[in-house]
C-alpha positions, 0 to 999 in steps of 0.5 A: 136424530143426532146418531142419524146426523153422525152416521151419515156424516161418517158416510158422505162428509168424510170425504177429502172436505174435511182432508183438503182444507184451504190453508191460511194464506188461501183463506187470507187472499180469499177474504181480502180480494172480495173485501178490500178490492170492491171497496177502493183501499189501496193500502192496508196492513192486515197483521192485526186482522189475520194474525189471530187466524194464525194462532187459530190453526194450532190453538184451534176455537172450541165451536161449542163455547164460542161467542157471536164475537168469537165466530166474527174473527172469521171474516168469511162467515157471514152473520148469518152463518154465525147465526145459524151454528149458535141458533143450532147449538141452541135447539141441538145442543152442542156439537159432537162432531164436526162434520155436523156442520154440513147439516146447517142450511147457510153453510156451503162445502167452501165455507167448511172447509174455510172453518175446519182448520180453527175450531174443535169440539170440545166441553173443555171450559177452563181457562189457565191462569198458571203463567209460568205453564203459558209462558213455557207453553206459548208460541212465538213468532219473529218477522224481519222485514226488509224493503227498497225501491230500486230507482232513486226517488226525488225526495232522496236528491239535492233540490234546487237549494241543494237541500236533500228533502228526506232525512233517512234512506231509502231502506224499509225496516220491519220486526215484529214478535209476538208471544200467544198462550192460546187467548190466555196470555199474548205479548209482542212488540213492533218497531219499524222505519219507513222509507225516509226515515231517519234510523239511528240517526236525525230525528231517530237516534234510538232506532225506529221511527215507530214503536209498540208493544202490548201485554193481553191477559184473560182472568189475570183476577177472577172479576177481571175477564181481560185485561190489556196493557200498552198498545191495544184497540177496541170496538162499539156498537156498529161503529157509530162512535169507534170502531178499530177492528176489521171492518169492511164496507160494501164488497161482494161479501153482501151479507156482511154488513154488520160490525162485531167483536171483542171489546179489547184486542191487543194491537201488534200492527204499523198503522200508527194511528188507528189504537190506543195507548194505555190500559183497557180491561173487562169486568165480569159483574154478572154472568149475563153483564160485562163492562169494559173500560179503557185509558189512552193517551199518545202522541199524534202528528197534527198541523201546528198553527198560530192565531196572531191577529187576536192571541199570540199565545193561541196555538191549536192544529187544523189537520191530523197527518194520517200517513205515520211518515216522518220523512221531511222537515215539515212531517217531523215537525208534526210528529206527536206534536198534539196529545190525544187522551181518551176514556172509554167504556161500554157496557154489555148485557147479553142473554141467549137471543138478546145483546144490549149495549151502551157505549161512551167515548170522550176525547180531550186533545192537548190544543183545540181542534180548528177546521179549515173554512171551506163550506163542507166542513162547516158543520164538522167538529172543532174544539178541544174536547168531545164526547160521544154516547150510543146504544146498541142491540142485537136480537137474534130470532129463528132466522131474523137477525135484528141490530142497529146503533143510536148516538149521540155527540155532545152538541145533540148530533144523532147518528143511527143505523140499523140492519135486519138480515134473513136466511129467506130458504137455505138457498137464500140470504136477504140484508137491509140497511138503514142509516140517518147521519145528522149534518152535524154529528160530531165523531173523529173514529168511527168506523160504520156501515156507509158510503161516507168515511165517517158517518155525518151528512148521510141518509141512504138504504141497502138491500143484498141478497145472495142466492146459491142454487147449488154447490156450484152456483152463487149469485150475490148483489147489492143496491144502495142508495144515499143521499148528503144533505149537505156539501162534501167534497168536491160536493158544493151542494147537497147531493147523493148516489145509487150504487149497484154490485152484480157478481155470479161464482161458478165453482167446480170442486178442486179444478175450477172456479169462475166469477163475473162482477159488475158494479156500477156507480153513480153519485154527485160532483162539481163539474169543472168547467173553468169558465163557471165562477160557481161550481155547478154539480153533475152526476158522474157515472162509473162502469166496472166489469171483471172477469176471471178464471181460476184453474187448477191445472194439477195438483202443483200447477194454478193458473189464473186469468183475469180481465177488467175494464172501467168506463167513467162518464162526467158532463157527456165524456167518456173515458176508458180503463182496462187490464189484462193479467195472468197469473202462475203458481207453483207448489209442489208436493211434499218440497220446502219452496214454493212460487207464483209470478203475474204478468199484466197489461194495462191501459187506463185513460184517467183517474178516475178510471184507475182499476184496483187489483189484488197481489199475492204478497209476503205473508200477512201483506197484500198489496191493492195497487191501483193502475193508471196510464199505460204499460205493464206490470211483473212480480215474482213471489218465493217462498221456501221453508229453511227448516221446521220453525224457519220459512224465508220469503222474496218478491221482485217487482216491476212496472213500466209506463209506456207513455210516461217521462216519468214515475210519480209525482212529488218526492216520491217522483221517479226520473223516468217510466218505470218503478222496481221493488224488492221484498225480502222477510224471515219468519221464525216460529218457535 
């Protein structure tokens, strides 16, 4: 059967599938636009997500001995997918050819030809442990980064004391390197100042406001599998009590729904919060049995406060700045001015079809935690210490995908979620979840499936389904439904939400691809009337609809179309968003350059409206911006490769308010309507 499998392949399969496959800056905005942009996040650094994709594409994964977790690097692959191809490894054997890829239901022609640039077939199972072979061996890869808005931001002029607010200039610096031996060996270090930023100067006389390194190492002895130093990042569970890798909520991705990874993962990104500082390393004890341990300790930018009335000596902080910006007094006094320590572990048994875990985090700041009075945080975490404890299962059986998570906090605080995914017919994908988070489960790093940014206060269920009647058709949905027993913000009584995603993809090979989403969402907030002494709390409702078109004009010209509008409701008003935009790109054959430019309209009423966009960027930064008011947007994209290891990129950008005074608000407020950015970077491959 498996010469059978190889003969029609060579026939059918080798076709330009295999020839033309996406590259890696295509797959990149594929993945994002339908996770980021469904989900609201405006901004986003994807180095640490992608970058891994990068080193893929000449040190490429051996598809016969990846892992669950290995496969989850491609976050275009759904579980279920991943699923397929190890299900299929189990009952086949392993694969001889790529081409048999097209043979598994799950996998469409798009998908393959997303996969095929990173894996191979190999029964290669040896992992190097001659350093001065990798280090001769490594690829390296150097980014300088330069940033700058045009117009003059407030906070860079004399208030009305004659004090300037921002202690640096308006300038962005960035440089990252980063050395990989395959996954054997990886090193690299980051420095970077945001705008307002002291540099070399103030509160940075030694440079950068933001440093990191990280050394990753596989087998450096033969009981350790990895082992990671400096700054690093891991993952548990489902994220009921961490979870630091990428990890999407709700999108038109609607069988993604669940949380994988390695439990170590060397950190080389800007977000100067979301990793540990310290040491992690995973031990091999048994084939079928690893555990992973891990110290943290590092600075972090908390509200320093005083209790004068009882204790003059008591100091504790009342809220973390997440932001990583130093710029004024106020955020230089908070930097690193609380230390967070960490232990962790977890603990993996794993057999063919079953994966169980456990999972164990304690935190101990340096000055106890003490939240602020208002009623939804009532039942949150306060104090010094804590720590979390969980259980996690995976269970794979022919085409059923069981998993979940139970937790605990130390205050006896439980959190679940649990998730079942079903390949119902090779032309159809159902996914359910369920989540019950207690009022008073206590967690601060948490990444799980939710409608609520950590998982407390919440009991709701998903459904999604994606059907795919041919290779040219796909439907995907989704339902949820929540509901919070308790306030939440801007939520003074217990409330809950429906939330609802439509999206049907045409595709013709090579030439054209069209979408149409619609989502809707309803959910509970205060109403604000002013004349109410007790806020009263109301439905609000929230229509999206987006339509867009991608045409490949030839083989150097796309063109792309797309329109959206927005209708918000709350107490009987209605307001209105939309945008028109239109999108150029160019790439010749066989030149060095490359360019694509956007041109977009738009009209929002409110907020609450905003409409979420995606743009192309620099490589490995995508912007999400939001748009508000009236007016237009333009940006301009080049790219242009200098020499065989030396590519140097620029983006222009610009938009303009029609029925504003001024950009902004704030210290980063604009006297007048418009605002202008220029982006420059070199990236050196060697």
């Amino acid at each position: 059967m498996r010469h059978w499998i190889l003969v029609w392949g060579l026939i059918f399969a080798y076709q330009p599938l295999f020839a033309q496959t996406d590259s890696l800056d295509i797959i990149m905005e594929k993945v994002i636009e339908a996770f980021i942009e469904t989900t609201e996040t405006e901004d986003f650094d994807f180095n640490t997500a992608f970058e891994n994709l990068s080193i893929l594409t000449v040190s490429k994964l051996n598809i016969n001995k990846a892992t669950e977790n290995d496969l989850k690097q491609f976050f275009f692959l759904s579980p279920i997918q991943i699923n397929d191809i190890l299900n299929y490894r189990i009952a086949h054997g392993k694969f001889i050819e790529l081409y048999e890829l097209q043979v598994i239901p799950s996998l469409d022609v798009a998908t393959i030809k997303m996969l095929v640039p990173f894996v191979t077939v190999s029964d290669a199972t040896t992992i190097r442990t001659d350093y001065k072979y990798l280090i001769e061996n490594a690829q390296h890869q150097l980014f300088l980064k330069y940033k700058r808005v045009l117009q003059t931001r407030r906070g860079y002029l004399p208030n009305a004391n004659g004090e300037i607010p921002y202690e640096g200039n308006q300038d962005h610096y960035y440089i990252r390197y980063r050395m990989d031996a395959g996954n054997d060996l990886k090193a690299g270090f980051t420095m970077e100042k945001d705008p307002g930023e002291g540099f070399f100067s103030g509160n940075n006389p030694r440079g950068f406001d933001f440093y990191s390194a990280f050394l990753y190492v596989q087998r450096p002895i033969k009981f350790i599998k990895a082992l990671s130093i400096g700054d690093f990042t891991t993952s548990m569970g489902q994220g009921l009590i961490l979870f630091n890798d990428f990890a999407p909520g709700k999108s038109a991705f609607v069988m993604n729904i669940k949380r994988g990874g390695r439990a170590l993962r060397p950190y080389s990104s800007v977000n100067e919060t979301s990793f540990f500082r310290g040491v992690g390393a995973t031990f091999e004890l048994k084939d079928n049995l690893e555990a992973t341990v891990f110290y943290s300790s590092k600075g972090i930018a908390g509200t320093i406060q005083s209790d004068t009335l009882e204790d003059d000596n008591f100091e504790f902080f009342s809220s973390l700045n997440l932001s990583g910006f130093h710029r004024t007094q106020s955020e230089i006094a908070r930097k690193n001015s609380v230390t967070q320590r960490n232990i962790g572990a977890k603990v993996i048994w794993n057999q063919e079809r079953l994966r169980l875990g456990f999972n164990a985090l304690h935190y101990d700041f340096s000055i106890p935690l003490v939240r602020s009075a208002e009623g939804y945080r009532l039942f949150q975490f306060s104090g010094q210490r804590l720590t979390n404890l969980s259980v996690d299962y995976n269970y794979r059986y022919q085409n059923m995908n069981f998993f979940g998570e139970i937790a605990r906090s130390d205050n006896g605080g439980m959190a679940q979620t649990h998730g079942l995914l079903i390949g119902l017919d090779k032309k159809m994908d159902l996914a359910i979840n369920y989540r019950k988070f207690d009022v008073d489960y206590h967690v601060l790093e948490a990444n799980a499936f939710a409608e609520s940014t950590l998982p407390a206060n919440e009991e709701g269920m998903y459904l999604g389904l994606e059907v795919r009647p041919n290779n040219r058709w796909k439907i995907a949905s989704y339902v949820d439904f929540w509901k919070n027993p308790w306030l939440r913000f801007r939520v003074d009584a217990p409330g809950g939400g429906r939330e609802a995603l439509l999206r049907v993809d045409y595709t013709e090979r090579r030439k054209l691809n069209v979408y149409m989403q619609y989502r809707f969402e309803q959910k509970s907030q205060n109403t604000s009337d002013p004349d109410r002494r007790i806020d009263a709390v109301e439905d609000i409702t929230l229509h999206r609809l987006r339509f867009q078109a991608n045409f490949k004009i030839n083989k150097e010209f796309e063109w792309r179309s797309r329109i959206e509008g927005s209708l918000f409701i709350k107490e009987g008003a209605r307001s209105y968003g939309t945008i028109l935009a239109q999108d150029l790109f160019y790439k010749p054959e066989g030149k060095s350059y490359s360019m694509n430019a956007r041109y977009a309209i738009f009209d929002v009423d409110r907020f609450e409206n905003r409409i979420y966009t995606f743009e192309s960027d620099l490589l490995y930064e995508f912007a999400i911006p939001f748009f508000q008011h009236r007016g237009s947007r333009f940006y301009v994209n080049f790219r242009k490769r200098l020499s065989r290891t030396i590519t140097w990129e620029s983006r222009f950008s610009t938009t303009f308010l029609s029925n504003q005074d001024v950009f902004g608000s704030g210290n980063e407020q604009i006297a007048g309507p418009s605002r202008s950015e220029l982006k420059t970077q070199i990236r050196m491959r060697f």
